[in-house]
N, C-alpha and C positions, 0 to 999 in steps of 0.2 A: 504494500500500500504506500502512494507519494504522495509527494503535500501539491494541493493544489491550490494554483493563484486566481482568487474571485477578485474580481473590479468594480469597486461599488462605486455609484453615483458620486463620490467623494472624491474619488482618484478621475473619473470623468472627467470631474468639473477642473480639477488643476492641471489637466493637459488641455483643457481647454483654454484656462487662463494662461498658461506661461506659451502656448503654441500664439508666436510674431502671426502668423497666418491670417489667425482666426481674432487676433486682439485687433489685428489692422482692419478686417475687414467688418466687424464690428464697430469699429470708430465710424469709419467711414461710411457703414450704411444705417448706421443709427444718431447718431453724434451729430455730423457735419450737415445733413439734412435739418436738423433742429437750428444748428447754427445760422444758415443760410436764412430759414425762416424767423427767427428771431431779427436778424441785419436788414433782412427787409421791412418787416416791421418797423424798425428804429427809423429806417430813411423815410419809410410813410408817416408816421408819430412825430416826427424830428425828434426820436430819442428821449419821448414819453411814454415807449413799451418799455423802457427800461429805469424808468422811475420818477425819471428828472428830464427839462428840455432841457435842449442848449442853449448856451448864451445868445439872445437875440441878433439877428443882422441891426447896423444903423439904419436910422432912417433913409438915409442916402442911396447906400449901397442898396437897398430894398427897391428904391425907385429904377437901379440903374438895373438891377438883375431879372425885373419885372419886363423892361423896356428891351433885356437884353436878349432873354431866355424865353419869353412869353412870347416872341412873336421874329425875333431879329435885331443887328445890328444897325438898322439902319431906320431913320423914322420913316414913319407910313406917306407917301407922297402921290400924285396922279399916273408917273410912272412906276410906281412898286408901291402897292395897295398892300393893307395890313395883312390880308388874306393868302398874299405870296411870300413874306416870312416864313422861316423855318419854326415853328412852336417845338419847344423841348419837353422832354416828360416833365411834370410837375408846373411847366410853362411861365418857368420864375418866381414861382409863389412857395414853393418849399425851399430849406435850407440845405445845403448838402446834394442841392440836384439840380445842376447846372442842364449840363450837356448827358447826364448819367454815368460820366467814366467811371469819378468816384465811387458810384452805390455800385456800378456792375466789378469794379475790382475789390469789394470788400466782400460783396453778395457771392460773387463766381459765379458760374455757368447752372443756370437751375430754370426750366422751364415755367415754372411757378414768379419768377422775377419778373416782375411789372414794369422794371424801366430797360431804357435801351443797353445792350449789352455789348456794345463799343470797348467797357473796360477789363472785359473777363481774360483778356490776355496779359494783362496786368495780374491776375489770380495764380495763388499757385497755392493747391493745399498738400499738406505731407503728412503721411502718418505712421506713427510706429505703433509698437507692440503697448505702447502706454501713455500713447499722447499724439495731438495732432495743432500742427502749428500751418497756421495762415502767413502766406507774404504777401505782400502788396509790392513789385517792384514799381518804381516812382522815377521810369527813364523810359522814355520813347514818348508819343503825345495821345492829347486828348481827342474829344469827337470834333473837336474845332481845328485840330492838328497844333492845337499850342505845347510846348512843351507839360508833362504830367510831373510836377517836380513836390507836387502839393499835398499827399497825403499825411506826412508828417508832423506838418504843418497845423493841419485844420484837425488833427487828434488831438494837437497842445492845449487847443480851446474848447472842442465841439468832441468829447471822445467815441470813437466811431469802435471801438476793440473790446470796452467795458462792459457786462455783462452787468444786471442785476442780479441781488442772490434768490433772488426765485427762478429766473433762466438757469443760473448753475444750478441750483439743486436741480431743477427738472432733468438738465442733461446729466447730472452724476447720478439720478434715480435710472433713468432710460439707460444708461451704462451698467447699473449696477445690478438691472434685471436681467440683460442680457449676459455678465459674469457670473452673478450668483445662481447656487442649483437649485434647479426649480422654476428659471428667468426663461427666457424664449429659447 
């Protein structure tokens, strides 16, 4: 008589957890989908899904980015009537959504994203066996072809990367049901 090796749901579950395979592909089909729809949220909210707005535009800047994004660079005249403007998503009237590069290289590539997705070559997500990190490269241009130098920028003030802690717990719970046994 020999000894034999039973496998119980216990030893399951920790090759499931330590196997890079299955951590990565976890993150990424449970995680980053939350993520994506959270960042959309914040650029429709101006980042009152996540708790707090952001710092108001001046009055100014308001006028010019309504004049600039709502319709075109140019004023409305007999030869280039308003209606031949280019209108941008949000049309000037939201913050953080000019042209959309920004929302589409923070958002990435997600059919569910409402603005123009000009900036999702600017996206780049990575994932490992226990973590997943977002880049924003902030070289090559916008939907205007201006240089894209501004991400950095406009997190100093308006933070576009911050989560509230209800989004993180939602996404360490959604994590934690698909590692712990008994989870999906």
């Amino acid at each position: 008589m020999g000894i034999a090796i039973v496998q119980n749901d216990f030893d399951k579950w920790v090759k499931k957890v330590l196997d890079p395979e299955t951590s990565q592909k976890g993150l990424a089909a449970r995680i980053y989908p939350l993520y994506q729809k959270f960042q959309t949220e914040r650029f429709q909210t101006e980042n009152a899904s996540e708790g707090s707005t952001w710092i108001s535009l001046s009055e100014e800047y308001k006028k010019y980015k309504l004049k600039r994004y709502g319709g075109g660079k140019k004023r409305p005249s007999k030869k280039n009537p308003a209606e031949q403007w280019k209108s941008w998503p949000g049309s000037g009237t939201k913050m953080l959504i000019g042209t959309s590069t920004l929302a589409g290289a923070v958002i990435g590539p997600n059919s569910n994203n409402p603005f123009d997705q000009s900036g999702i070559g600017a996206h780049q997500a990575t994932f490992t066996n226990t973590g997943m990190q977002i880049t924003i490269n902030q070289t090559g241009t916008n939907a205007e072809g201006e240089p894209f130098v501004y991400p950095s920028i406009v997190n100093e003030k308006r933070p576009i990367m911050q989560f509230s802690d209800v989004h993180i717990q939602e996404m360490k719970d959604t994590l934690a049901k698909f590692l712990l046994p008994g989870g999906e």
